[in-house]
C-alpha positions in Angstrom: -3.4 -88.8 -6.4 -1.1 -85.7 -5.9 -4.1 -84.0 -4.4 -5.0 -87.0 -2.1 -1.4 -86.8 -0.5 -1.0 -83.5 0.1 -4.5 -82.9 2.0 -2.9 -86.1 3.9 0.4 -84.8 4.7 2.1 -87.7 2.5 5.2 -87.0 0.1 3.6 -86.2 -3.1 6.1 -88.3 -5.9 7.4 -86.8 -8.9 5.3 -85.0 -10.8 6.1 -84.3 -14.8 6.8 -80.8 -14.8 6.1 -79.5 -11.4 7.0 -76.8 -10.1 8.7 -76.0 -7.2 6.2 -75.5 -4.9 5.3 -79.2 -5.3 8.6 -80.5 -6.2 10.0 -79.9 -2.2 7.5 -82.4 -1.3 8.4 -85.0 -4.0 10.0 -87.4 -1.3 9.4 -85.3 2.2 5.7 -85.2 3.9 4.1 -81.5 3.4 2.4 -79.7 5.9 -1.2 -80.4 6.8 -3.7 -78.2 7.7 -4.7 -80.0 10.9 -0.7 -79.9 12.2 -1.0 -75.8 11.4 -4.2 -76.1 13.3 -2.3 -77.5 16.5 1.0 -75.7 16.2 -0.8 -72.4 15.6 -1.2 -72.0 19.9 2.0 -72.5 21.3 3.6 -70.5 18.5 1.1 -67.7 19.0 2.1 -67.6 23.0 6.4 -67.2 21.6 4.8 -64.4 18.7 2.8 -62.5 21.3 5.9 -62.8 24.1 8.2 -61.8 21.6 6.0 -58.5 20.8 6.0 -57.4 24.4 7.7 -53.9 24.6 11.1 -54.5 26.2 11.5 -54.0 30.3 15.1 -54.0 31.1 15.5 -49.9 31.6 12.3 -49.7 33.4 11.8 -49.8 37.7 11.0 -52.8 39.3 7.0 -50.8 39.5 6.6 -50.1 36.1 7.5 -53.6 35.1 5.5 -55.9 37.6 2.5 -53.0 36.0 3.9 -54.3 32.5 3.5 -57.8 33.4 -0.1 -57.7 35.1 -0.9 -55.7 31.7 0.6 -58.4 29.8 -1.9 -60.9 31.5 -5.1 -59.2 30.3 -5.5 -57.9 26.7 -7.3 -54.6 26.9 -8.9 -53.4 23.2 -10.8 -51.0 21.3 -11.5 -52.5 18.4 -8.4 -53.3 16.7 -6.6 -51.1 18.7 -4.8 -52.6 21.5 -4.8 -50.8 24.6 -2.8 -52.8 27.7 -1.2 -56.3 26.3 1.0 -57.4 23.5 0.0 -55.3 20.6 0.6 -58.8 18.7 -2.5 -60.5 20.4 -5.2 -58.6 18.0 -3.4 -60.0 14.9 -3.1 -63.3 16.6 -6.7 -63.7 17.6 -7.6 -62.5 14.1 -5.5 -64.9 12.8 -6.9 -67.9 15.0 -10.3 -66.7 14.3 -9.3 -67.4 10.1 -7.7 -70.6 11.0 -10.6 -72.1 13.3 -13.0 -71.1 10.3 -11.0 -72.7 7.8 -9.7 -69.9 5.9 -5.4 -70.9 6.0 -4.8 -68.0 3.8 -6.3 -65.7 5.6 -4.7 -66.9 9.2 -1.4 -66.2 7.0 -2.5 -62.9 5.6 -2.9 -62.0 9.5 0.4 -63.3 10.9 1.9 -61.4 8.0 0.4 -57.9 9.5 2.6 -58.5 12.4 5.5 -56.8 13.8 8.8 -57.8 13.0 9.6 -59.9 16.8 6.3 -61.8 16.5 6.8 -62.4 12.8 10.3 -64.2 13.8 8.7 -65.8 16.7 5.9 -67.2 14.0 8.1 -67.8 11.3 8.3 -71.8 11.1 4.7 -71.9 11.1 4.1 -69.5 8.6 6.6 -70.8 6.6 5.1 -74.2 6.3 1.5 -72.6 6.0 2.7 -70.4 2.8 4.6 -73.7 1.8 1.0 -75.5 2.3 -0.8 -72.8 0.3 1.5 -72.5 -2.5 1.3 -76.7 -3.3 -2.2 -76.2 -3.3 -2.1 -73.3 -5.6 0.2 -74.9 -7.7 -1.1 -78.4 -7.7 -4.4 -76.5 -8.7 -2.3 -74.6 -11.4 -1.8 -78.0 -13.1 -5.3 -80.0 -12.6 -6.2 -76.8 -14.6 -3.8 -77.1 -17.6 -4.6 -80.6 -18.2 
């Protein structure tokens, strides 16, 4: 039943001797993996502005050139060329998620730098919250 209401996104109950992965969603819905699925977008777009290399110091040329590189990721393998260097880990990261692999989409967003990772923090904070109730709820099925 536990397992039924966490793939649902439904407050799990108590559970004899949870732990607390699975005890924070005793009365409060957890995350599911089709809300990570349509949050992952918008808070990709906040990681990857937050990793663009700050303009303030620069001429009003050399940031209208930063901007029209910021419009067009330019790569060489994983390498980013012209963009925000976030955008390779982010489209690695998408590419796990739309393939159904959660915990490797959060294994990405965790290789990235420290702006994007704030800017990604809530969803990867309810993804690793999502992945550890499943670990842990899987933890138990296997005890019994």
């Amino acid at each position: 039943a536990a397992a039924a209401a966490l793939a649902a996104g439904r407050p799990l109950g108590t559970i004899p001797e949870a732990p607390p992965a699975l005890t924070r969603f005793a009365t409060t819905p957890p995350p599911t993996e089709a809300a990570l699925r349509l949050d992952f977008d918008a808070a990709a777009a906040r990681a990857a502005e937050a990793s663009r290399p700050a303009t303030e110091a620069d001429s009003l040329a050399e940031r209208m050139w930063l901007q029209i590189q910021s419009m067009v990721t330019v790569r060489d393998g994983d390498r980013v060329l012209s963009g925000a260097p976030a955008t390779v880990v982010l489209g690695a990261a998408r590419a796990q998620l739309t393939a159904g692999d959660l915990a490797g989409a959060v294994a990405d967003v965790e290789r990235l730098d420290r702006a994007a990772a704030d800017a990604m923090a809530d969803w990867h904070d309810r993804a690793r919250a999502l992945l550890d109730a499943r670990a842990a709820l899987a933890k138990l099925a296997a005890a019994d």
